[in-house]
C-alpha positions as CSV (number, residue, x, y, z in Angstrom):
1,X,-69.8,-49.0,53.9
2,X,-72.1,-51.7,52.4
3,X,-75.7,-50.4,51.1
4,X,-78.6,-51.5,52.9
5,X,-80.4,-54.8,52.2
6,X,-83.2,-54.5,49.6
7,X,-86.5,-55.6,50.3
8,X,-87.0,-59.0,48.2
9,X,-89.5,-57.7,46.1
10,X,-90.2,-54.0,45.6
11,X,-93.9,-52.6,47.2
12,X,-94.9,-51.9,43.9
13,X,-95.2,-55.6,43.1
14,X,-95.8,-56.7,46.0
15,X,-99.2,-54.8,45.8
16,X,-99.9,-56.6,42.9
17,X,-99.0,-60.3,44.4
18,X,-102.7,-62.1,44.5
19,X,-102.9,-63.4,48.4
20,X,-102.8,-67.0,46.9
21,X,-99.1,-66.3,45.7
22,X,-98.6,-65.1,49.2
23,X,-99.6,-68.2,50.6
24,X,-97.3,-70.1,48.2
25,X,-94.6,-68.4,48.6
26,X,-94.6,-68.5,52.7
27,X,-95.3,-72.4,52.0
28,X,-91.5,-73.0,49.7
29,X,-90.0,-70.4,52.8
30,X,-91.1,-72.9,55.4
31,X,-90.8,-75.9,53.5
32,X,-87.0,-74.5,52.8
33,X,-86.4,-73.7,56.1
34,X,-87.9,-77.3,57.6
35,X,-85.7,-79.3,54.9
36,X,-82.5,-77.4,56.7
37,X,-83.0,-78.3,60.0
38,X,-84.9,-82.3,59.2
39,X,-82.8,-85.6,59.6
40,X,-82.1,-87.0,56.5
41,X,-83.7,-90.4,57.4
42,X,-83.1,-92.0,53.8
43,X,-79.2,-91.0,53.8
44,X,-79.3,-92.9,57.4
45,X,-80.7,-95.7,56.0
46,X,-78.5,-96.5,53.0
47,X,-75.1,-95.8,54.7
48,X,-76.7,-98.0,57.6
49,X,-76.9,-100.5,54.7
50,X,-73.4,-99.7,52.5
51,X,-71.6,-99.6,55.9
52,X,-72.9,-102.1,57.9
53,X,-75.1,-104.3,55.8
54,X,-78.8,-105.7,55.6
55,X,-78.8,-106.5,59.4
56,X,-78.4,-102.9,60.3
57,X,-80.5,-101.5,57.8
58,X,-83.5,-103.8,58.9
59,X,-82.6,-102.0,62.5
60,X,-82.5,-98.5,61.0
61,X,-86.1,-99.7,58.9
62,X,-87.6,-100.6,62.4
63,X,-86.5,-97.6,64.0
64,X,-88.2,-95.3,61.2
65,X,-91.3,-97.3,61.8
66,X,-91.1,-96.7,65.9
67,X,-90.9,-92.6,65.0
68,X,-93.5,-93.1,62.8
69,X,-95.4,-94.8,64.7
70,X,-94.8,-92.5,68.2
71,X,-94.6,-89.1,66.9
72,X,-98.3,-88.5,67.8
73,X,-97.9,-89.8,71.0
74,X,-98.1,-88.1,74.3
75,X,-94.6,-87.6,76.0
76,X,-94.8,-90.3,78.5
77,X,-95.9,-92.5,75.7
78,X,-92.4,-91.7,73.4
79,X,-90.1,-92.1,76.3
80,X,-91.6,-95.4,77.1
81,X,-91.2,-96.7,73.3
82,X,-88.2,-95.3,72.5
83,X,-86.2,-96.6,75.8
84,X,-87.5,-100.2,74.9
85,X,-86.8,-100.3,71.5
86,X,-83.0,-99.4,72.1
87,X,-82.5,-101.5,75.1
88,X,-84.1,-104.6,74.0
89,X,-82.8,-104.4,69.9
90,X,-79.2,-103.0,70.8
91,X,-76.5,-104.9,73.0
92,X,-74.4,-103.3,75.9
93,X,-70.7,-103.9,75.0
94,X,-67.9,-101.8,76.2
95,X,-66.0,-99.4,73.5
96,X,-63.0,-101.6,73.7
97,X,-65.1,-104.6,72.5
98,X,-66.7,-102.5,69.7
99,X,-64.4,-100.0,68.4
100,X,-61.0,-101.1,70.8
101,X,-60.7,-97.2,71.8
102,X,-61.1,-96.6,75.6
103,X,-63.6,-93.7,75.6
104,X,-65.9,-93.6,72.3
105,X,-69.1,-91.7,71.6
106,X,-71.0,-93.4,68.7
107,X,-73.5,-91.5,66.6
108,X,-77.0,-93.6,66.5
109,X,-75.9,-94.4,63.5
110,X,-72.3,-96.0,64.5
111,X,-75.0,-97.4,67.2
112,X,-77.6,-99.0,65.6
113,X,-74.7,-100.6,62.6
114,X,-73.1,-102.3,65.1
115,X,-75.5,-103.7,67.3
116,X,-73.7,-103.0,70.3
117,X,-72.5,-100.4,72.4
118,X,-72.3,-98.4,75.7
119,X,-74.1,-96.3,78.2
120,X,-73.0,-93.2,76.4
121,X,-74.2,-94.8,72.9
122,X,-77.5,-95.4,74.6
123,X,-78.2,-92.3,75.7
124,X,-77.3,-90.2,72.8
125,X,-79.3,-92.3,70.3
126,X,-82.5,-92.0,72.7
127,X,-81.7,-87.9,73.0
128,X,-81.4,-87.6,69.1
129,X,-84.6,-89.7,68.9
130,X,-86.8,-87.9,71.4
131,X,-85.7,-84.7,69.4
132,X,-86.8,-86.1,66.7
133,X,-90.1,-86.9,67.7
134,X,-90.4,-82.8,68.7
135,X,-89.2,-83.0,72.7
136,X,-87.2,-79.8,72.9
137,X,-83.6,-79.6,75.0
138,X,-85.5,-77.9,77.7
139,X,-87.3,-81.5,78.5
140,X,-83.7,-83.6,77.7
141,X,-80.6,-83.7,79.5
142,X,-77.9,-86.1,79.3
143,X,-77.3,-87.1,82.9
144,X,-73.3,-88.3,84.1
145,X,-73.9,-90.3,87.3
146,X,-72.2,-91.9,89.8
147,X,-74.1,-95.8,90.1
148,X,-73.4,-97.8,93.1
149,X,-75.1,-101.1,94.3
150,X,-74.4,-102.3,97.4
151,X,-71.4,-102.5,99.3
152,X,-69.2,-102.4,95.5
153,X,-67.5,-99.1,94.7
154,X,-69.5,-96.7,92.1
155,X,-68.5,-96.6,88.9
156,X,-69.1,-94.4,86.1
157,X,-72.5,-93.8,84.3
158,X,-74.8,-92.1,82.5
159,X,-78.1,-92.1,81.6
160,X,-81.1,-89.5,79.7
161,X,-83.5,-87.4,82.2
162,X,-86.9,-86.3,81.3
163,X,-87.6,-82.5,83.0
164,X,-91.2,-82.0,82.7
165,X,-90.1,-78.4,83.8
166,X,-86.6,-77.8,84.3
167,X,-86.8,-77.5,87.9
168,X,-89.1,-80.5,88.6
169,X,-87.8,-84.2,89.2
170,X,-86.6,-85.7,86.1
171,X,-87.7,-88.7,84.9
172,X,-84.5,-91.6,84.3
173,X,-84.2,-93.3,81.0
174,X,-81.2,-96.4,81.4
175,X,-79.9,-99.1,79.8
176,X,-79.9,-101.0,83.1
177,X,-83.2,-101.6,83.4
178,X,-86.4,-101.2,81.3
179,X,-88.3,-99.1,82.6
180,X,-88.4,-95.6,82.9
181,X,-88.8,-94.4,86.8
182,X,-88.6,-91.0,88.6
183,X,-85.2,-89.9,89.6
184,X,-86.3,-90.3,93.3
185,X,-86.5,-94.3,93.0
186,X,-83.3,-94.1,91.7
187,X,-81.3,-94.3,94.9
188,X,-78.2,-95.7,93.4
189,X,-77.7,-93.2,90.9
190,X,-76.1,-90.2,92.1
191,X,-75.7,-87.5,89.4
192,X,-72.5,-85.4,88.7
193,X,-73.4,-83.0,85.8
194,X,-75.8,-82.8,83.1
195,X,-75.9,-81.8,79.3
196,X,-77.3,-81.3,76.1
197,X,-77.0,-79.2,73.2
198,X,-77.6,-75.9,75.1
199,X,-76.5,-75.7,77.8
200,X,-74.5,-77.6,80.8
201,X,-75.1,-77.8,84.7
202,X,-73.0,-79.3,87.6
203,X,-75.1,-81.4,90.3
204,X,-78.3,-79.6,91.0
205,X,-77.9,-75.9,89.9
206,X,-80.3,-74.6,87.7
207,X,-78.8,-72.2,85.6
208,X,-76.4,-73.8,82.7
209,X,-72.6,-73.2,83.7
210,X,-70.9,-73.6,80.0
211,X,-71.6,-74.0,76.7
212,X,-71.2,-77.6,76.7
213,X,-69.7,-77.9,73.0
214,X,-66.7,-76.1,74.3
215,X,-66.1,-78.1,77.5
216,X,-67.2,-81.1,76.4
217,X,-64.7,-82.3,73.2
218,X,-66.3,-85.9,72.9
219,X,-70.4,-84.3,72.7
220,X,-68.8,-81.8,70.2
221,X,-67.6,-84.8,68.3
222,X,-70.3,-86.8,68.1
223,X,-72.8,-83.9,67.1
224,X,-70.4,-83.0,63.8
225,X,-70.3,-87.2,63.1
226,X,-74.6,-87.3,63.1
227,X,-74.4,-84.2,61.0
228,X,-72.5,-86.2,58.5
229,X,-74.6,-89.0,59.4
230,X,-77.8,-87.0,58.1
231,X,-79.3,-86.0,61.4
């Protein structure tokens, strides 16, 4: 049988520890603890610039300055910004244009290095950069959809919802068009299931249905790439 943990400094010194050193010493926990869980936004940058060259690095450079700028900003405000900025700087192309595989998931740094890529791509790097910018997974959920205009058949889609509260009406980031609207005006979306890194629902329910890392192969993929990535 293991021994029980000792305390990490015995009461006898701790007694003795001026409450200045206690200060200093919670400040190097949290700062420890915060350097853990932060994207390394300076790795980003220089594999953006080793792998893809100065074009994407200038892209990653701009993209620092939009979280920099944004992070004090009120929700609304972010989600506004940080749809814009991908869909005007980055170019829809399909995954057999870009990386000649039928079904790829690009980190936002794959993303943002190539310049190019698809619904999925869009989605992801405005999900990692809202978490960045502090809005939690209860707010985010990556949306699968059904999108149908007119009389055509629907095809395949996704797009980023915004839950003020997770049982009010989202709010629809796309790369379709620019700006972001309630899910009510969005009569030619119809969802199928929705994600993120908690949690999974089917349609409208409200309660998760799976751990989504374990049904969902590709999202597990992706999230171990942007690790590697720095985020």
């Amino acid at each position: 049988m293991c021994n029980a943990p000792r305390p990490l400094f015995s009461l006898p010194f701790t007694r003795r520890l001026w409450p200045a050193a206690w200060v200093l010493l919670l400040g190097l926990w949290l700062a420890y603890v915060i350097s853990l869980a932060a994207p390394n936004l300076d790795k980003m940058q220089a594999l953006a610039l080793q792998r893809y060259g100065a074009g994407a690095a200038e892209t990653v450079v701009a993209w620092r300055r939009l979280i920099e700028e944004t992070r004090t900003l009120p929700d609304n405000d972010k989600l506004n910004k940080v749809n814009t900025f991908f869909n005007r700087r980055i170019q829809f192309k399909t995954d057999w244009e870009v990386y000649n595989q039928e079904d790829y998931w690009a980190t936002p740094l794959e993303f943002m290095g190539n310049g190019a890529g698809d619904c999925e791509d869009f989605v992801i790097a405005k999900y990692m950069t809202l978490q960045i910018l502090g809005i939690g997974n209860e707010h985010l959920r990556l949306i699968y959809v059904r999108y149908k205009v007119g009389s055509t058949a629907p095809i395949a889609h996704m797009v980023l919802g915004y839950y003020q509260k997770p049982t009010e009406e989202p709010l629809i980031l796309d790369n379709l068009i620019s700006s972001v609207r309630p899910a009510s005006m969005r009569t030619d979306l119809t969802p199928v299931f929705s994600f993120n890194s908690e949690g999974l629902w089917v349609g409208g329910a409200s309660a998760s249905a799976a751990d989504p890392t374990a049904r969902l192969s590709q999202w597990r993929n992706v999230l171990e790439r942007m690790r590697e990535d720095g985020l």
